[in-house]
ROLUM-560578 format. One record per atom (N, C-alpha, C, O, CB): residue number from 1; chain; atom name; x, y, z. Coordinates in steps of 0.1 Angstrom, whole numbers, plus 5000, padded with zeros to 4 digits. Glycine has a CB too. Layout:
% residues N
+-----+------+------+------+------+------+
: pos : unit : site :    u :    v :    w :
+-----+------+------+------+------+------+
: NUM :    A :   CA :    X :    Y :    Z :
...
+-----+------+------+------+------+------+
% end
This chain:
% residues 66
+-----+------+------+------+------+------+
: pos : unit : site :    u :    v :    w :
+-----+------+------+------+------+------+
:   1 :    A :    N : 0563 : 6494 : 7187 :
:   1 :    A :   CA : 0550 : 6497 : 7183 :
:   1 :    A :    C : 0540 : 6494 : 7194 :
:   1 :    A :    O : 0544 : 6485 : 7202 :
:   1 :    A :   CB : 0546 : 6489 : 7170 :
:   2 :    A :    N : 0529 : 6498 : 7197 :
:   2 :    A :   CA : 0523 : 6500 : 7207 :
:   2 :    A :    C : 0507 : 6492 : 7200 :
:   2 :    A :    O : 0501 : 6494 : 7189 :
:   2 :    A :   CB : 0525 : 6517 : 7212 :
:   3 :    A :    N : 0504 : 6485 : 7210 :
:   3 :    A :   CA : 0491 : 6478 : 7204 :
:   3 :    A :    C : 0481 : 6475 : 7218 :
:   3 :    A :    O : 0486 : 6472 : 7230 :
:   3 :    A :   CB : 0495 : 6461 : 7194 :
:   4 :    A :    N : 0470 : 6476 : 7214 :
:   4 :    A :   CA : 0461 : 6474 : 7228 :
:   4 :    A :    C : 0450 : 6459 : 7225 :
:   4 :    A :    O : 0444 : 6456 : 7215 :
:   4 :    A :   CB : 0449 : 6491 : 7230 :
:   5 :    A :    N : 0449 : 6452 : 7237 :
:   5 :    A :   CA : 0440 : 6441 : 7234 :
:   5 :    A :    C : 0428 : 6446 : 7237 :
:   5 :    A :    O : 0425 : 6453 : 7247 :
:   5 :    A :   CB : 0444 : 6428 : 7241 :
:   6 :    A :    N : 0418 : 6440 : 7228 :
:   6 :    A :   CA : 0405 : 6443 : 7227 :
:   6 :    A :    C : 0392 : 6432 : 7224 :
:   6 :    A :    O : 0391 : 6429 : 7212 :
:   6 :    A :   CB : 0405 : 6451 : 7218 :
:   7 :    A :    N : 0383 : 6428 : 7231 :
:   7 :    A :   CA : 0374 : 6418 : 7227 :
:   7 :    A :    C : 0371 : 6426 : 7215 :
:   7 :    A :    O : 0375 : 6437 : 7212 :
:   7 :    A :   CB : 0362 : 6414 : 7238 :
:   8 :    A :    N : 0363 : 6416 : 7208 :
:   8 :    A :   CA : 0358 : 6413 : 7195 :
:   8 :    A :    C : 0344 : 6404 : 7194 :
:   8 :    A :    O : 0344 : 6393 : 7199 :
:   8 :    A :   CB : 0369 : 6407 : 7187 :
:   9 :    A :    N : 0334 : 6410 : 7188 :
:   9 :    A :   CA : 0320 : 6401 : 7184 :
:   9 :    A :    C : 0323 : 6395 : 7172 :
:   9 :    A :    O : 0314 : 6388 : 7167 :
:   9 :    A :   CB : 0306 : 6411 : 7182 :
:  10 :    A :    N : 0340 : 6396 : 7162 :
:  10 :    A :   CA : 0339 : 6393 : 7151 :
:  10 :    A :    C : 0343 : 6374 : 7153 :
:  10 :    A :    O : 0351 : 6369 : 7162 :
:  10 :    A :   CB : 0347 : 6404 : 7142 :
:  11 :    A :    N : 0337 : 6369 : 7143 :
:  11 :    A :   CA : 0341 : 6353 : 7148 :
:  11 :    A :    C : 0353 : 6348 : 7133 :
:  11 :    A :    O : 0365 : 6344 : 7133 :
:  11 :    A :   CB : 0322 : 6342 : 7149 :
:  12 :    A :    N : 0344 : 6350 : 7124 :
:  12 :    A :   CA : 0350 : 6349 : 7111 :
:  12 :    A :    C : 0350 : 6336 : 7112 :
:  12 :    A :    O : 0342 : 6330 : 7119 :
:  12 :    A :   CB : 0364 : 6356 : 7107 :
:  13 :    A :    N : 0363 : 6327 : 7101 :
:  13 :    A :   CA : 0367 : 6316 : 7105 :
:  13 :    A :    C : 0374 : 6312 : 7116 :
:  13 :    A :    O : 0378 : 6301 : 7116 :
:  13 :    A :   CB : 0371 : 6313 : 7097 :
:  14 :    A :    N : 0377 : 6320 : 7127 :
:  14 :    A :   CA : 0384 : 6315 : 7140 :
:  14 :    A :    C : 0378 : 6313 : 7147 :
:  14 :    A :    O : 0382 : 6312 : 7159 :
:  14 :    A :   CB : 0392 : 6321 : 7146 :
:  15 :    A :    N : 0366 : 6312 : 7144 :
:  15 :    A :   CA : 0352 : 6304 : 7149 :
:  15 :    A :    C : 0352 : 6293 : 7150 :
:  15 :    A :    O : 0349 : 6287 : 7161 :
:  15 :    A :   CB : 0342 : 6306 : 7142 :
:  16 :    A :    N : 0356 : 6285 : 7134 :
:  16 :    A :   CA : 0354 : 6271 : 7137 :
:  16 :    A :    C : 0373 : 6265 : 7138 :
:  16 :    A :    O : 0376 : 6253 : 7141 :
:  16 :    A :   CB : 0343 : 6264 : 7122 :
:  17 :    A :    N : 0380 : 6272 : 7136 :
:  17 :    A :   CA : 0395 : 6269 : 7135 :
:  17 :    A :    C : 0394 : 6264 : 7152 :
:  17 :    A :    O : 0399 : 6254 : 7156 :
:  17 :    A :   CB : 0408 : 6285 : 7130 :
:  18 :    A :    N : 0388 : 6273 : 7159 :
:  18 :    A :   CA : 0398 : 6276 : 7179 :
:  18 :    A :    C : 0389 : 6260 : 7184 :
:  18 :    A :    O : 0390 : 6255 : 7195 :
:  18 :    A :   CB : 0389 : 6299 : 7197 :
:  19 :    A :    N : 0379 : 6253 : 7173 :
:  19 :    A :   CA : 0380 : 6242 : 7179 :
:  19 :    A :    C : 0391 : 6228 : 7176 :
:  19 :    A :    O : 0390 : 6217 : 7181 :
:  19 :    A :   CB : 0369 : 6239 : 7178 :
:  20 :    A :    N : 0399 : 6234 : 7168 :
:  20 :    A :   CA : 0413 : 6221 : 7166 :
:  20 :    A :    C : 0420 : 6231 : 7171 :
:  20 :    A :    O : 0425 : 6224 : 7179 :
:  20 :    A :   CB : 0421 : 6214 : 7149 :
:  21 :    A :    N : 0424 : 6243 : 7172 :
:  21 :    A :   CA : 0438 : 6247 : 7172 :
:  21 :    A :    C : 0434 : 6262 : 7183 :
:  21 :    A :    O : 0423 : 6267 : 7183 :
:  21 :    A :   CB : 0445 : 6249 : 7154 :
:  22 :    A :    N : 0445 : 6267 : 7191 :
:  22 :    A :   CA : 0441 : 6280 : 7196 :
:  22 :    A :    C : 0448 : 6291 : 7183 :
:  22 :    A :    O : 0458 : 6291 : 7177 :
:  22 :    A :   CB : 0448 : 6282 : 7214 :
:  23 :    A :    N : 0435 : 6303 : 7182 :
:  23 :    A :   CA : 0430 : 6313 : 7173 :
:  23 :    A :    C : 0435 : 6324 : 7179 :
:  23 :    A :    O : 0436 : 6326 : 7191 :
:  23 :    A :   CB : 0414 : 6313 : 7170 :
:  24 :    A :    N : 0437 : 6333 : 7168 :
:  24 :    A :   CA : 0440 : 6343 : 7177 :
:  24 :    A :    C : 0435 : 6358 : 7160 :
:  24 :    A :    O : 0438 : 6355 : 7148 :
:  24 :    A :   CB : 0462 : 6341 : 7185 :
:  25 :    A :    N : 0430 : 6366 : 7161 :
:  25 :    A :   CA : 0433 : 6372 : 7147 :
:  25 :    A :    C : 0437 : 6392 : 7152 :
:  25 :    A :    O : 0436 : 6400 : 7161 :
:  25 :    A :   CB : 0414 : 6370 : 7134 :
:  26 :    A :    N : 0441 : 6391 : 7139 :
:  26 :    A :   CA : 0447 : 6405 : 7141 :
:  26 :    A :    C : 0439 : 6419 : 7136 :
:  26 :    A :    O : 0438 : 6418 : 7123 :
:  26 :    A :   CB : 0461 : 6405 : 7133 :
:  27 :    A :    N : 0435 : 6427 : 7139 :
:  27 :    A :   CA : 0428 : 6436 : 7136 :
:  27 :    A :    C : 0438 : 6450 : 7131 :
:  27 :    A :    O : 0448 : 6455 : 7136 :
:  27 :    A :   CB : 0419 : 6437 : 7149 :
:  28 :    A :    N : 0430 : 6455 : 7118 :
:  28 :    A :   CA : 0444 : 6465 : 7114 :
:  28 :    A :    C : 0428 : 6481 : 7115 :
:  28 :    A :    O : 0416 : 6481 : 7113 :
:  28 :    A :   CB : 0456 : 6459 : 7088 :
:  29 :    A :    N : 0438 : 6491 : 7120 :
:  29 :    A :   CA : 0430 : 6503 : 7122 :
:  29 :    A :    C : 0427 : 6510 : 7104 :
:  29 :    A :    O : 0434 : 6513 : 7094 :
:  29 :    A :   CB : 0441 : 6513 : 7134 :
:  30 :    A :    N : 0409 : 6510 : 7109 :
:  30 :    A :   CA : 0397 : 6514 : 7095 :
:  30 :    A :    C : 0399 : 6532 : 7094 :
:  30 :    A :    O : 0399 : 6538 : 7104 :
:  30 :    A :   CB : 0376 : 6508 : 7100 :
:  31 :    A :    N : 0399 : 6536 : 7085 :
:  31 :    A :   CA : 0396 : 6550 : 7079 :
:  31 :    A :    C : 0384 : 6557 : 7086 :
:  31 :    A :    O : 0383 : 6569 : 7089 :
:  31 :    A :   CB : 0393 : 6549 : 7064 :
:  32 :    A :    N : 0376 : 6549 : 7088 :
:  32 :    A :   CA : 0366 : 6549 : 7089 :
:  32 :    A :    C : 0356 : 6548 : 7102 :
:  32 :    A :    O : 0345 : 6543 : 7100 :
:  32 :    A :   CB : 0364 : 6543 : 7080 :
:  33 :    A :    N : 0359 : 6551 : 7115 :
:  33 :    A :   CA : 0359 : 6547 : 7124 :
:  33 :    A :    C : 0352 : 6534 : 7127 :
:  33 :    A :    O : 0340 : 6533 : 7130 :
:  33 :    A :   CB : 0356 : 6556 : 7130 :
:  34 :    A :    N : 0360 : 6525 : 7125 :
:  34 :    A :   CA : 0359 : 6510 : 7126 :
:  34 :    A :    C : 0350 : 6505 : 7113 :
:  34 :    A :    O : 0349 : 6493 : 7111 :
:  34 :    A :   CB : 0352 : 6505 : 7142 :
:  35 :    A :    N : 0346 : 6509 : 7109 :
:  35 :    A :   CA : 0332 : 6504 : 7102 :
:  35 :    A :    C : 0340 : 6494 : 7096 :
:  35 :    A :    O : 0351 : 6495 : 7092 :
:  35 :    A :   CB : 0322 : 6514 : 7090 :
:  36 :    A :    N : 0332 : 6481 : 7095 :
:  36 :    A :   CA : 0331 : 6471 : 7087 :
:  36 :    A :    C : 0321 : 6460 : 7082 :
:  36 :    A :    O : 0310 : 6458 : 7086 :
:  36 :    A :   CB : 0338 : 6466 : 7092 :
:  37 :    A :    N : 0329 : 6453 : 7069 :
:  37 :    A :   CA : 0319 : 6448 : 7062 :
:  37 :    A :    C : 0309 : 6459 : 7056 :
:  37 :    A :    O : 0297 : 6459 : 7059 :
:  37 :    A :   CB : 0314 : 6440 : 7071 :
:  38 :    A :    N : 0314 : 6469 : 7047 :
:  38 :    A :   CA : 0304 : 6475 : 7044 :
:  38 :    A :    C : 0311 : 6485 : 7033 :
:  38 :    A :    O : 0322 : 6488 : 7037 :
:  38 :    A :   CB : 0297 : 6481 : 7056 :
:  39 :    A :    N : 0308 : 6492 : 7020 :
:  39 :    A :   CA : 0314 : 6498 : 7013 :
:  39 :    A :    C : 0326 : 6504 : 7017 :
:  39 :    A :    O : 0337 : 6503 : 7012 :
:  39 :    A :   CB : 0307 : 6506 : 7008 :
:  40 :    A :    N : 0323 : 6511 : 7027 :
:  40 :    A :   CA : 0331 : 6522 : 7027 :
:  40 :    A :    C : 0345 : 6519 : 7038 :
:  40 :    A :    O : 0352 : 6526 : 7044 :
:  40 :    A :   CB : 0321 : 6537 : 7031 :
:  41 :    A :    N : 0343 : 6506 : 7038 :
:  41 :    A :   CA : 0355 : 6498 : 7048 :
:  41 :    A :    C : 0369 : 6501 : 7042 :
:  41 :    A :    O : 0372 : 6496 : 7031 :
:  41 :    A :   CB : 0354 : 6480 : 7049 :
:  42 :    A :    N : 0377 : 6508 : 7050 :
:  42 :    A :   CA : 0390 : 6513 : 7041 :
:  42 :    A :    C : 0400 : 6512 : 7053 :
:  42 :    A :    O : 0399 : 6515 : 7065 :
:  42 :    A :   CB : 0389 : 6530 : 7033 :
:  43 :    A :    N : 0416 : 6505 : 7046 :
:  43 :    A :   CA : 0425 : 6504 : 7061 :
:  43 :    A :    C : 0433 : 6511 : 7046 :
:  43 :    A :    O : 0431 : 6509 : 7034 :
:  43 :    A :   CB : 0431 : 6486 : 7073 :
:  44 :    A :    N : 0445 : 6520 : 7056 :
:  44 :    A :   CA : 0454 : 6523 : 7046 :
:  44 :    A :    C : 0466 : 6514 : 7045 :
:  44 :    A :    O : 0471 : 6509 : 7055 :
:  44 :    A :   CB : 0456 : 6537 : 7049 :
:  45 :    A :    N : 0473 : 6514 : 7030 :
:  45 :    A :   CA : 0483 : 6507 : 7034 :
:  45 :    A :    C : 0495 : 6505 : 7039 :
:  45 :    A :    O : 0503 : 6495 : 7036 :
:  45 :    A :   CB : 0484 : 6504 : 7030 :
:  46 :    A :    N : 0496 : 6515 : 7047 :
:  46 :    A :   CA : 0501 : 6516 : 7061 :
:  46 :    A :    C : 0499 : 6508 : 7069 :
:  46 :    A :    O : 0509 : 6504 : 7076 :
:  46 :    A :   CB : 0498 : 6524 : 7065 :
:  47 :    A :    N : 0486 : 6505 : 7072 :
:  47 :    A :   CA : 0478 : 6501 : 7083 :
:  47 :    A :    C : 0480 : 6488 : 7087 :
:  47 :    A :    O : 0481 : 6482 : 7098 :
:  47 :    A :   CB : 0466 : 6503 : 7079 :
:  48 :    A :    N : 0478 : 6484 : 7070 :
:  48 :    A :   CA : 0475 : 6464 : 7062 :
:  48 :    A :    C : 0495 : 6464 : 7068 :
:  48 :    A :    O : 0499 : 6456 : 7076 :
:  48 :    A :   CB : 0470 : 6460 : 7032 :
:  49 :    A :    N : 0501 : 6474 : 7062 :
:  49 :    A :   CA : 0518 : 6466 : 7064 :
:  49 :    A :    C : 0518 : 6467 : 7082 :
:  49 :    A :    O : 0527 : 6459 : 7086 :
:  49 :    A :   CB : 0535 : 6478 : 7053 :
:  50 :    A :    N : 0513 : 6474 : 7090 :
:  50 :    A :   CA : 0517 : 6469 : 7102 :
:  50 :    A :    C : 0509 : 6460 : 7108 :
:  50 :    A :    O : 0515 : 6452 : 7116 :
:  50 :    A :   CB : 0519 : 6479 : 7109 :
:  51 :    A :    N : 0497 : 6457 : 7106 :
:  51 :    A :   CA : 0493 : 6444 : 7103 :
:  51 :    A :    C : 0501 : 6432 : 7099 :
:  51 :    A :    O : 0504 : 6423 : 7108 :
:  51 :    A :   CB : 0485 : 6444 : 7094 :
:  52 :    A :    N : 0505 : 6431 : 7089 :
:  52 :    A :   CA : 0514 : 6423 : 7084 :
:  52 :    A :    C : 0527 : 6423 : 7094 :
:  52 :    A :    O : 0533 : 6412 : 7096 :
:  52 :    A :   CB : 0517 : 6429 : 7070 :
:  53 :    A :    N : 0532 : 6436 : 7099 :
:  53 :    A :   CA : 0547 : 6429 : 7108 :
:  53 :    A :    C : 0541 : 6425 : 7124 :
:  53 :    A :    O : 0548 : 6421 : 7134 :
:  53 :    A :   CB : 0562 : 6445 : 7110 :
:  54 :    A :    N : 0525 : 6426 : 7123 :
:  54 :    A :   CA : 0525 : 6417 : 7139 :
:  54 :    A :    C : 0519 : 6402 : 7136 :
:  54 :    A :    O : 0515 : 6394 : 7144 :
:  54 :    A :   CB : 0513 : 6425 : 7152 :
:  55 :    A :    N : 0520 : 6402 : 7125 :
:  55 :    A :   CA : 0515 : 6387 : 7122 :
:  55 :    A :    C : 0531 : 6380 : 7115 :
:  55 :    A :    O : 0530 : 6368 : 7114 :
:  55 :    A :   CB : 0499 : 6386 : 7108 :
:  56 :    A :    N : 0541 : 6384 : 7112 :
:  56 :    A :   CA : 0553 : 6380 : 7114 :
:  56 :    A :    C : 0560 : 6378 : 7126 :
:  56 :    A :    O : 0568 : 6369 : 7129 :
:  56 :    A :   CB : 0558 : 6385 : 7110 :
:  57 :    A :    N : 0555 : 6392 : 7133 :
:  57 :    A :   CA : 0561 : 6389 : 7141 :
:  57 :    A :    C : 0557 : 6377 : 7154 :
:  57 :    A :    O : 0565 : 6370 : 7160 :
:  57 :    A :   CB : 0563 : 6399 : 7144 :
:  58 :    A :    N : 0548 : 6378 : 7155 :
:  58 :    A :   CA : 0540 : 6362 : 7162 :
:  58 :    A :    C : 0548 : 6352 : 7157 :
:  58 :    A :    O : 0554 : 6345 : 7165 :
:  58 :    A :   CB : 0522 : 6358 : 7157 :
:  59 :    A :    N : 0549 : 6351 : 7150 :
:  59 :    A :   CA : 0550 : 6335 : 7139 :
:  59 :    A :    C : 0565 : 6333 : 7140 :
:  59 :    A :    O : 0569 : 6321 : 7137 :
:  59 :    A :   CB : 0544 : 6335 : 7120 :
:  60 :    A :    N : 0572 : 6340 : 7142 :
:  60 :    A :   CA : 0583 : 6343 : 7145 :
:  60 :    A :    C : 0588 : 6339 : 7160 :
:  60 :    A :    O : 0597 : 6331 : 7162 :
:  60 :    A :   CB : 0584 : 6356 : 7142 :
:  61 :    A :    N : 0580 : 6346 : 7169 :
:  61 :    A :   CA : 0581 : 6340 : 7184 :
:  61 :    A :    C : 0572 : 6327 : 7185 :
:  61 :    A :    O : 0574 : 6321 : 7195 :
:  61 :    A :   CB : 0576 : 6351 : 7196 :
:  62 :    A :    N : 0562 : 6322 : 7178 :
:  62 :    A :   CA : 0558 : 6310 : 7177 :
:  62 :    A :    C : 0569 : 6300 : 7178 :
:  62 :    A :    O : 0570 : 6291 : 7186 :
:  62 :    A :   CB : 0551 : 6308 : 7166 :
:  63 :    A :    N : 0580 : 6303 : 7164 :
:  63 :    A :   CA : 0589 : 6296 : 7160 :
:  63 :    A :    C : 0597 : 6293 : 7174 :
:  63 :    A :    O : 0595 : 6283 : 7182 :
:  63 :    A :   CB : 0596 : 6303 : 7149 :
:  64 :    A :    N : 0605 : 6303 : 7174 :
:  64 :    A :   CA : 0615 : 6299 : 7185 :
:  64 :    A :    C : 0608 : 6295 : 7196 :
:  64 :    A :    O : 0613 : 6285 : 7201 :
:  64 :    A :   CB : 0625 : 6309 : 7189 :
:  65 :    A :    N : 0594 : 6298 : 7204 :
:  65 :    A :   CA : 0594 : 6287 : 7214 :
:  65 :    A :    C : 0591 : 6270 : 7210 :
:  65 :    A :    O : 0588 : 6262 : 7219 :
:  65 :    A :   CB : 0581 : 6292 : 7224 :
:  66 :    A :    N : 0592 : 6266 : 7200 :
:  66 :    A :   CA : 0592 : 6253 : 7196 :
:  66 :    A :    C : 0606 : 6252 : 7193 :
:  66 :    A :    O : 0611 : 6241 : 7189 :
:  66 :    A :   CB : 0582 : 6248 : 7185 :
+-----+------+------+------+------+------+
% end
């Protein structure tokens, strides 16, 4: 699967988390050309489940390097 890194203005709670711990969050592609926070904010669920396998999959290679 193919994914691109991208700054972000969003802070959320990994705002106040990246001061105990390093933060990282995952962004899943909007219907809607990006729009967020706002009615018509829509990811398909498609989108949310590949979301979901890069946040396994992290946590997964988290694992084994400890």
């Amino acid at each position: 699967m193919e994914h691109i890194s991208l700054l972000s203005g969003a802070g959320h709670d990994a705002q106040e988390i990246a001061a105990l711990c390093p933060t990282a969050m995952i962004f899943v592609r909007g219907e809607y050309d990006g729009i967020s926070h706002n009615p018509r904010e829509y990811s398909s669920p498609q989108a949310c489940a590949h979301g979901v396998d890069v946040l396994a999959t992290t946590l997964l290679r988290l694992v084994d390097q400890h």
